[in-house]
N, C-alpha and C positions, 0 to 999 in steps of 0.2 A: 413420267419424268424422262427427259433427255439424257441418254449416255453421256457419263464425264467421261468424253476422251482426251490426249495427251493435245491435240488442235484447238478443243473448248479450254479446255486448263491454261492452255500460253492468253486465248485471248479474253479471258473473265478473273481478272489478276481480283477484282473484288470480292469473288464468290465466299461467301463465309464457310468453313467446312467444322464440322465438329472433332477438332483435332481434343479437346480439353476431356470431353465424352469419351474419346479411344483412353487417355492416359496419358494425352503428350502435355509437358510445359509448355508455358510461351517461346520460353528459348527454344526448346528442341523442333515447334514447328516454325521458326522464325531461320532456324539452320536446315529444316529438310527445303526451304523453299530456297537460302542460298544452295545448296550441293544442286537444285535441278536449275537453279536462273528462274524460276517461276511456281505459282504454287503448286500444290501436287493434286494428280487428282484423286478422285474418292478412293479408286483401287489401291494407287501410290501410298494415298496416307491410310490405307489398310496395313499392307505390308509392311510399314514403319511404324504405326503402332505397335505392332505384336511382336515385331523383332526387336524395337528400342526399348522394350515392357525389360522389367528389373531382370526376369523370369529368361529371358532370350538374351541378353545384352551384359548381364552384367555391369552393369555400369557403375553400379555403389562397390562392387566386390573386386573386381581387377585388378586395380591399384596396389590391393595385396595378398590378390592371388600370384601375383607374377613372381611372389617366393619363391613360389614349388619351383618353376625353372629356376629362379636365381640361384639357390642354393641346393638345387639336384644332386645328389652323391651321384657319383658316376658307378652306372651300373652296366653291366654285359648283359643283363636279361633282357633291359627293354629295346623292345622291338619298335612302337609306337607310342607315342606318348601323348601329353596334352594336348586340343587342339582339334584332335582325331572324334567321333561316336563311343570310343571306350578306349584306356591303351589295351595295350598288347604287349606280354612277355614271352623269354622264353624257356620255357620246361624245359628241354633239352630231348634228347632223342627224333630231334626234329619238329617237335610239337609246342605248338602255341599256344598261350592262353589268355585270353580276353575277359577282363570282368570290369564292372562300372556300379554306382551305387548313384541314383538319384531319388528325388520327393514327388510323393503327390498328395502332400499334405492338407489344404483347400478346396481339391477336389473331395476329399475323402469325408470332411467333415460335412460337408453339402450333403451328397450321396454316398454313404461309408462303401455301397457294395460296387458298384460302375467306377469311383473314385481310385479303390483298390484294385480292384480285377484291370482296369486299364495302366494304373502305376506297373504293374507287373508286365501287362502288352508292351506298354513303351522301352523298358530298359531289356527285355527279351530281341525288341527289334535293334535296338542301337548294339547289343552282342552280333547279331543275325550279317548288320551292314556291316561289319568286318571282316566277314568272311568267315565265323565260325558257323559251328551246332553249337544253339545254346544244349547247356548238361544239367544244368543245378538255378535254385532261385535262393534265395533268403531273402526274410523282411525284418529290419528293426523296425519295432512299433513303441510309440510313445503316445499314452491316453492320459484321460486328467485321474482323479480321485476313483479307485473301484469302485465305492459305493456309491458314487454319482448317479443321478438319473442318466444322462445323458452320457455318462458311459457305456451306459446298458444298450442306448442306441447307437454307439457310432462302434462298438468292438465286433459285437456279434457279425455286423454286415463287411467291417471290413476284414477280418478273419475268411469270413465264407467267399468275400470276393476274391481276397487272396490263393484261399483253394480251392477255390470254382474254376478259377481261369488258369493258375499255374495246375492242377490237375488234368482238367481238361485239353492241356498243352501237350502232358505227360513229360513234364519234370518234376523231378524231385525239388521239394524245400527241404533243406539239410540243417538250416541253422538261423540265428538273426536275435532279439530278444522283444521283450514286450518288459513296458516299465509303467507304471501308474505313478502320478502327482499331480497337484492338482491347478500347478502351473499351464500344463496341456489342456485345460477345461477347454473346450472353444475353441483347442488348437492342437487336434493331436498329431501327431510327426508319424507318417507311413512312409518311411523309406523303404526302398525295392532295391537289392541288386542281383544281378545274373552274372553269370560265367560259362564264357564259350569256350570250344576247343578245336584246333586248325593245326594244318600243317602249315612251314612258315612260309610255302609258294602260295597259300592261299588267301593269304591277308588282301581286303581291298579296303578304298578310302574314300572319300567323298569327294569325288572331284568331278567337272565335266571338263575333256578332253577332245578336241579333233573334231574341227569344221565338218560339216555334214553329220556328223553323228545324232542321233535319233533319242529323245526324251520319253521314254516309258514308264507312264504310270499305272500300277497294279497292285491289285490286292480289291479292296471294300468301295462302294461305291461311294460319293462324298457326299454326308450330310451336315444336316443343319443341326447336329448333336455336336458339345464341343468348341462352339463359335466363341472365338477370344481364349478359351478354355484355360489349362494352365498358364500359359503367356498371360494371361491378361490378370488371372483367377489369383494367381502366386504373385501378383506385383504389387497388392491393397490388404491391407487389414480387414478384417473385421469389424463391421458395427455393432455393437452389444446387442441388435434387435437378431443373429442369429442368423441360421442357413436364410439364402432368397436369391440365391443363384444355381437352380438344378439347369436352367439349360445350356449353360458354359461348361457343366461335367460333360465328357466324353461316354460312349457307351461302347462295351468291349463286346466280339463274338470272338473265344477263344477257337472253335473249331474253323474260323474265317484265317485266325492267324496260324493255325498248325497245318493248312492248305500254304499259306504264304510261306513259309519257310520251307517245309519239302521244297516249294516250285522254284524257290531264291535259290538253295542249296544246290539244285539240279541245276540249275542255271551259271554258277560258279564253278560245276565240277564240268560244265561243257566248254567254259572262259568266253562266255559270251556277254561279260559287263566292263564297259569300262571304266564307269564307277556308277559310285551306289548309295541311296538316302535314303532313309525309313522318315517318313512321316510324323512328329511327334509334335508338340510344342512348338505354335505356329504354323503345323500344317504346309500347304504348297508354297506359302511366301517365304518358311525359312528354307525348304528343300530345291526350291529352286534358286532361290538368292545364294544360299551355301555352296552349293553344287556350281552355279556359275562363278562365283568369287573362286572357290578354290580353283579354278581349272586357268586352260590357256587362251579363252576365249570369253563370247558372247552367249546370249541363248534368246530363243524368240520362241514363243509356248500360246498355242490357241486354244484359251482356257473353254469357250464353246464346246469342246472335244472332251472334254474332263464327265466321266461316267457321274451323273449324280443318283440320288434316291429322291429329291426332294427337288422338283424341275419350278419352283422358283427362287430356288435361291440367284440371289444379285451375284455381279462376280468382285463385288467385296467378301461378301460371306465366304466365297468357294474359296477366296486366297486366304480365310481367317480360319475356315472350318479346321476342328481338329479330331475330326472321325479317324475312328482306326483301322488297323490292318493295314496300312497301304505302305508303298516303298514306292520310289524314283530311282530309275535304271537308265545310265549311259549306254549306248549300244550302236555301234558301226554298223552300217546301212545294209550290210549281206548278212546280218547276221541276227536281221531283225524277226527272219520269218521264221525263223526257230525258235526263238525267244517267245514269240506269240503261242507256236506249236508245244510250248511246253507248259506254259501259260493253262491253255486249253486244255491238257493233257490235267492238270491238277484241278482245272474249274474255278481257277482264277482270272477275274476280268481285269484286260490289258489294256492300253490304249495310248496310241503314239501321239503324245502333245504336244509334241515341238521337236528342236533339233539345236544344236552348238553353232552358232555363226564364229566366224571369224573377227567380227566387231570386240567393242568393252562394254555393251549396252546389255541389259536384262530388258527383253522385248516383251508384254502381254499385248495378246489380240483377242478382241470378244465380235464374233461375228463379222470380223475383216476390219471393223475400227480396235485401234491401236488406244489400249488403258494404262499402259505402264511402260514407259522409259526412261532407266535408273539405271546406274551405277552399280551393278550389284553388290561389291563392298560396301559400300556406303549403307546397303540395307542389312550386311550378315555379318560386317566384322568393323566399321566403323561408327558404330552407334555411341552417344553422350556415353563420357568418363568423368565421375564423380569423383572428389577428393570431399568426401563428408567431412566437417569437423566431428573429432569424437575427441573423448576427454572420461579421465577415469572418476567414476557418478560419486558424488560426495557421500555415499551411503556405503562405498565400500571399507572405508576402514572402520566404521564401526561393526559391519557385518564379520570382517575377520577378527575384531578385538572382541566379539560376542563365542568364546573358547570352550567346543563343547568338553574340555577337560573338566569345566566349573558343575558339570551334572552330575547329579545325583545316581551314583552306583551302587550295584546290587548288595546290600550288608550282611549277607551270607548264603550261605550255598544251595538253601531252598529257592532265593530267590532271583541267584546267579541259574539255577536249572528253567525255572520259569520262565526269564528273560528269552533262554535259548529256545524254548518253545512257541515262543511269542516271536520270535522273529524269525524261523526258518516256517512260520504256519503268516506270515504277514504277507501282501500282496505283490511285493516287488522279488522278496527270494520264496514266496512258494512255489511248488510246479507248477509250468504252463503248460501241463500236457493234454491237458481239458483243448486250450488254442491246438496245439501243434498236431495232438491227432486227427485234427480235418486235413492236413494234409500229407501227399504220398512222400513220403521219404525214401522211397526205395526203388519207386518205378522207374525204367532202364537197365536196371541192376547192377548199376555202378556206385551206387554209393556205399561207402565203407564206416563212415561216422556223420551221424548225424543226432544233431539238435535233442537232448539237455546237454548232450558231450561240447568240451571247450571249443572244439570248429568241426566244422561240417566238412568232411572228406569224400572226395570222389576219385575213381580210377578211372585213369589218361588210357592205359595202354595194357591190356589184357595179358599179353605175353611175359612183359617185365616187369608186369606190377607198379610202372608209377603212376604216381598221383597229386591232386591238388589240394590242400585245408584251406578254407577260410574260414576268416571270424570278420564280427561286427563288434563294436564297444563303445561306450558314451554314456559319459555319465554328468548329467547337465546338477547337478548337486554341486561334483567338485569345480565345474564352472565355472557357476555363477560366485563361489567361495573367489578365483582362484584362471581368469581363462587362459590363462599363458599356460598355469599345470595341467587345468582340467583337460585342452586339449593332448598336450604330450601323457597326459595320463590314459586318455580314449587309444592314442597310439601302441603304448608301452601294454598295456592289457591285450591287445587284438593280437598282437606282436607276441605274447608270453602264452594264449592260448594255441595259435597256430605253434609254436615250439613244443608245447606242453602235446600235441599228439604225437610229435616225432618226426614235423614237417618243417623245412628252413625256409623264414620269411623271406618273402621278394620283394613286395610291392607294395602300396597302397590306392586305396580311393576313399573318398570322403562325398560326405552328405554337411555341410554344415546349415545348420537349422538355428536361426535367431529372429528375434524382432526385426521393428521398422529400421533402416538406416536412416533412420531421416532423427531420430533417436541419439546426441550425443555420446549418450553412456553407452547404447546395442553397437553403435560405431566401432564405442573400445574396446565391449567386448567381442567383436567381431576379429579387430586389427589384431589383437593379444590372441588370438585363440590361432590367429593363420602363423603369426610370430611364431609361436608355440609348436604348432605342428611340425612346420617346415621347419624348423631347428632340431628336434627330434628325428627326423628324416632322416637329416645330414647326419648325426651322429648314428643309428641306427644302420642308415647303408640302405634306405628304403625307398626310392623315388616312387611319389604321386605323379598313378597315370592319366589321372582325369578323375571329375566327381561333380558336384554339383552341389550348388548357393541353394537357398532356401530363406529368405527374409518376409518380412509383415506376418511374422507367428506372432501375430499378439492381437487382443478383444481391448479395441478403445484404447486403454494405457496401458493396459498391462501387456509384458509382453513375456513370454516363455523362459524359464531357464536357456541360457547361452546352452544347446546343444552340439556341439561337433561330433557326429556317425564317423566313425572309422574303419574301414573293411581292410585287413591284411590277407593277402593268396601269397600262402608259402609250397612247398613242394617238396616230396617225397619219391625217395628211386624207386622203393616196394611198398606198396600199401599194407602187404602182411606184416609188415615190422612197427606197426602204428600203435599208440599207447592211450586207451582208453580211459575212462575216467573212473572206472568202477574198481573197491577192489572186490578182487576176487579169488583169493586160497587163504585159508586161515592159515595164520603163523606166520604171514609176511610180515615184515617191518616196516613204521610207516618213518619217512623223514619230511621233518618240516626244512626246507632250503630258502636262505635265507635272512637277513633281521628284523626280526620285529620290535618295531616303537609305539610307544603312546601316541597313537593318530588316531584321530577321533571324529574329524573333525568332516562335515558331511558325511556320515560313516549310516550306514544300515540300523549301526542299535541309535545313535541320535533320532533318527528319521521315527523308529517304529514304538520306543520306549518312551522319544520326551518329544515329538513331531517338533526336532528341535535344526535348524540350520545354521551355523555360525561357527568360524575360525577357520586355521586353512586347512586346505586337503592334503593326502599325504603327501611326503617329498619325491620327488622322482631321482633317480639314479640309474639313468642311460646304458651307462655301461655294465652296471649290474644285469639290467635287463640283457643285455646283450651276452655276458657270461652265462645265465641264468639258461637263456636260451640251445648257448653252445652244451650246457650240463645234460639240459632235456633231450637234445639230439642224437647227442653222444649214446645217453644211456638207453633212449629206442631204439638207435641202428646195432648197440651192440646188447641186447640183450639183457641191461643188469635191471632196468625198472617194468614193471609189470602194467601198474596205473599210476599217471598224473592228472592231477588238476590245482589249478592257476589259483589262487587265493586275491580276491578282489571283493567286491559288495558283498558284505556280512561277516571278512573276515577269516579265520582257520574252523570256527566251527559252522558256516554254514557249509565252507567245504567238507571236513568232514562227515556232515550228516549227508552231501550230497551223492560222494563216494560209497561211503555205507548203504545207502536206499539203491543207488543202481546197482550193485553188488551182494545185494540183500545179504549182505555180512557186518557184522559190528566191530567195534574196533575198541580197544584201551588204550586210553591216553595217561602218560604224567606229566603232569608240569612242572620244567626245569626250576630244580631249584633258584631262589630269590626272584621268581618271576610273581607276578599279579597274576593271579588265573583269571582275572576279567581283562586285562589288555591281551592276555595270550592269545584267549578264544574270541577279544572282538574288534583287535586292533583291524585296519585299512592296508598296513603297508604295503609297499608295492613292492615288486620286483622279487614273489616269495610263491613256492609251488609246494606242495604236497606228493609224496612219490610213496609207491609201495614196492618193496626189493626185498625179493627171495634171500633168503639166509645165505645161499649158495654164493651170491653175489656181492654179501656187504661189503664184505672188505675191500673187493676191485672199485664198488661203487666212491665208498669213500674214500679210497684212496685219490682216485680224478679227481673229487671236489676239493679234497685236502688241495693235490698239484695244482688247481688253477685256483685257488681263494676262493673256495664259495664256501661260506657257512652251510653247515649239515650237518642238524641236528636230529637225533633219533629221540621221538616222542613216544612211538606208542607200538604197539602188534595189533592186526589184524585180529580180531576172533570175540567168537560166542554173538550174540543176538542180538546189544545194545548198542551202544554209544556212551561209554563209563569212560571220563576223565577225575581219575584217583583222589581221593580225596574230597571230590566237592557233589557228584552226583553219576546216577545212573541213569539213563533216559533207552526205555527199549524199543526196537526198529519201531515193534509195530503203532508205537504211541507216535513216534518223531513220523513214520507216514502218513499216518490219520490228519498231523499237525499238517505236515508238508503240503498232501495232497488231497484235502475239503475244501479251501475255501476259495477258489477261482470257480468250481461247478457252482458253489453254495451261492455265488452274488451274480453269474450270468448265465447258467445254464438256464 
């Protein structure tokens, strides 16, 4: 077959191409042929496939992502924002911090172990191209039913891949969650996010810059693993017949990538980039369309030159290929032969593909004929915008008028004690420390708190002790009840954990995780859940730095609980002043902070007592959250609280059994008079912590809460062996462990 070069393509206006096979509409290949005046050729409508894919383009989610800036609280930290590979904050003492949270949901259930180990590669390198060390990973994971078959295949691999490749990196995973139901059968959600850390002269961006400057591409040779891959993989649902796409997974070599970054790192610390693109999602056609689009010029790239593994790939594949490791490097022409020299020095393969013209044209050449002449906007930043109809699904007001207030509750206190056993031993609040011990939580030796604790902490700065917390939070339950709340509720929980160690939120990022758009109802709940976020935002004081869509989570018609992933990075001036979740000295006092109400509704005991869904989830109250936070701050930097933890799924008594088991200490509870000991211990409410404060301290403590309005209530003391709340039962540690922590080994080890 004849090369489709840009001279055949002006003059074969009939040539048929398989634009509908990549993913394109009629319309969208009927508009790449107006943007060129002629059709495109085979290369051209490569690169436009995979950048215009849902996955690269956004094109259904835009319309109301552009909240996050619309309604941005204005902050002092951010440095870089939407737009960017990841934002950028800033810590203070000169140091910056970079974290981002995206999926690679599609690939993972194909290949759960290549799937995940590469979701990890990608969002480690999109930290890397801004100019940090990545420091930390986390993964929220969402599987269908635990006792699924086909749980049993997709956890285990994506687990091991996760701490295969982030181990093998030598970073720590600090934190993240794993959730089972059975909405994710066929669709489990593996979000990834990193977090880097820079000084703020070292921040770079993705741009190409300055005629003559030199296009270097480096790191992993380019195969034929990966083609179309997430771009393409993350744009289409599922057909009920199951995995039949492993060769569009990507395949990760983690020690490929931890050669790649030393050699980036060294490369940044010598200021020999002018800018810089990781490889990810779409491969060389988004890092070069992005790279040219951002900058003040042109680019002309002799794809010939492009190092492969697999020396037939077409130079369609090579622009589609989504092999990893690799990065794209702007680089001024004297300054190229060090670049290479350092290259070589880590045993990293380089190679100069091109250069910045002075033109607006994105030039490819394959063996001196010309394949691709485009607009390079037109392939990275002006791809099809969707305005879906969506419409709120006639099935929600009976879902909310289905009140799990109408269930049947525990009729006395044998079987109020049962309950609690049954649900802190169920698959969503038992330990996951069966998952989370595969990986290193400590390696570097900065990390300060990590994963079952409320966020994951690491140390910035050896000297002064600060530091970063993050959390992750989503709870597709209150959702799909609910996606205005369930989002601001994913927000308002990340938010109250990062507070609850003694860290003050900054920022966000988001994974949000839904059905087809193409879906009326997944529309709505799409639009309601960004409504939601970005409203909380502004009141919160939290600007989203960046994150990432995730649509076609659904097998046929069904489509996933409305997910929205929410990561908060708050920050800390001394990591020794951080507040654990465990208690720890008997005779402390515990306080519940905050109101509790009958909410019930998507609630842990619904879920594990009556597998029951329906009414709304709890209320949210912003500012509470926000006092709540300032109490938690307050009382870590000055000493009055010992241990917090956040009270969310299962209520005040999975929290307290969780405190107790990390503490190996037990606690006695009363419950305030005229209260129901079953809403007390299993109510949702939000915006309510749990703290443990030295006697030495009550009176200061409560006196703050008294000054600024927070209810603080004194429930219980620290002490002896169980878990005794007065009156209704005794449950001792070592029964409530047995419960906690059997049954994750018991169904997939």
């Amino acid at each position: 077959m004849s090369l489709d070069t840009v001279k055949h393509a002006a003059e074969t206006p009939e040539t048929e191409l398989p634009w509908a096979e990549l993913g394109l509409k009629p319309d969208e290949y009927e508009r790449i042929r107006e943007i060129l005046g002629r059709r495109p050729t085979g290369a051209e409508l490569a690169m436009y496939s995979v950048m215009w894919s849902e996955h690269c383009s956004y094109k259904s989610s835009k319309v109301h992502l552009k909240q996050f800036g619309e309604k941005a609280p204005a902050s002092d930290a951010m440095l870089v924002g939407i737009g960017e590979n990841a934002g950028v904050v800033d810590v203070g003492q000169g140091y910056a911090v970079t974290f981002k949270v995206e999926s690679h949901n599609h690939p993972s259930y194909i290949e759960p172990y290549q799937g995940a180990a590469t979701g990890v590669g990608g969002i480690v390198r999109d930290i890397l191209a801004m100019g940090a060390r990545p420091v930390a990973v986390m993964d929220p994971l969402r599987f269908g039913a635990a006792d699924h078959p086909d749980t049993r295949r997709v956890l285990p691999g994506v687990v091991a891949g996760i701490g295969g490749y982030g181990n093998c990196l030598g970073l720590p995973n600090i934190g993240g969650e794993v959730v089972f139901d059975s909405c994710y059968q066929g669709n489990p959600l593996v979000n990834a996010l990193a977090v880097g850390v820079m000084k703020h002269e070292d921040i770079h961006l993705a741009k190409a810059s300055g005629a003559g400057n030199k296009v270097i591409l480096y790191g992993a040779r380019t195969g034929g693993d990966g083609i179309g891959g997430v771009s393409v993989l993350a744009s289409e649902t599922f057909d009920s017949t199951g995995p039949a796409k492993r060769p569009a997974v990507q395949v990760g070599d983690p020690f490929q990538e931890k050669l790649l970054i030393e050699c980036t790192l060294e490369v940044f610390k010598e200021k020999l980039v002018v800018g810089i693109q990781d490889l990810g999602g779409a491969g060389l056609s988004c890092a070069t369309s992005e790279l040219a689009s951002a900058g003040s010029g042109g680019m002309r790239v002799e794809l010939d030159t492009v190092p492969l593994r697999d020396s037939s790939l077409s130079p369609e594949e090579i622009l589609m290929s989504e092999s990893q490791e690799r990065m794209c490097a702007i680089v001024e022409p004297d300054k190229v032969g060090r670049f290479l020299e350092i290259c070589e020095k880590w045993d990293v393969i380089a190679t100069v593909i091109g250069e910045v013209t002075d033109g607006d044209r994105l030039e490819i050449f394959w063996h001196g004929e010309q394949i691709v002449d485009v607009p390079p906007r037109t392939v990275a930043h002006e791809g099809p915008t969707y305005h879906r109809p969506y419409a709120r699904p006639e099935w929600q007001d009976a879902l909310q008028a289905d009140d799990a207030a109408k269930l049947p509750r525990p009729k006395d206190a044998e079987e109020l004690r049962e309950q609690v056993l049954r649900l802190v031993g169920s698959p969503n609040q038992a330990s996951k420390a069966w998952i989370t011990d595969q990986y290193d939580r400590y390696v570097l030796g900065n990390t300060v708190l990590a994963q079952p604790e409320d966020s994951g902490m690491i140390r910035v700065d050896e000297e002064t002790g600060l530091g970063v917390a993050v959390a992750t939070d989503g709870n597709g339950r209150y959702a799909k009840l609910d996606p205005y709340t369930g989002a601001q509720l994913a927000l308002a929980e990340a938010y109250r954990n990062v507070a609850a160690t003694g860290a003050k939120p900054l920022a966000v990022s988001d994974c949000l995780n839904f059905g087809s758009p193409e879906d009326p109802a997944v529309m709505w709940q799409f639009a309601e859940a960004c409504r939601g976020l970005a409203d909380a935002c502004q009141v919160l004081g939290t600007p989203v730095t960046g994150g990432n869509v995730s649509l076609y989570n659904q097998t046929g018609e069904t489509a996933i609980h409305p997910t929205p992933v929410v990561g908060v990075l708050g920050v800390i001036d001394d990591v020794a002043r951080r507040t654990p979740m465990a208690f720890a000295e008997q005779g402390q006092l515990v306080y519940l902070l905050g109101d509790t109400r009958e909410e019930l509704g998507g609630s842990a005991w619904s879920q594990v007592v009556h597998d029951h869904l329906g009414g709304l989830p709890p209320a949210v109250d912003l500012e509470r959250e926000r006092l709540l936070a300032e109490i938690l701050i307050a009382g870590s930097r000055d000493g009055m609280i010992d241990a917090a933890h956040d009270l969310s799924d299962g209520g005040l008594v999975q929290a307290l059994v969780e405190s107790c088991l990390k503490g190996g200490l037990g606690a006695r509870i009363v419950v305030p008079d005229a209260t129901d000991p079953f809403v007390f211990l299993f109510s949702e409410s939000a915006g309510r912590a749990i703290v443990s404060v030295p006697r030495s301290e009550e009176l200061r403590f409560t006196d703050m809460c008294g000054a600024r309005g927070l209810p603080a209530a004194r429930i219980g003391v620290v002490d002896g062996d169980a878990l005794e709340v007065q009156g209704q039962f005794s449950i001792p540690l070592a029964e409530l462990r047995q419960a906690h922590e059997a049954l994750i080994p018991s169904l997939l080890a």
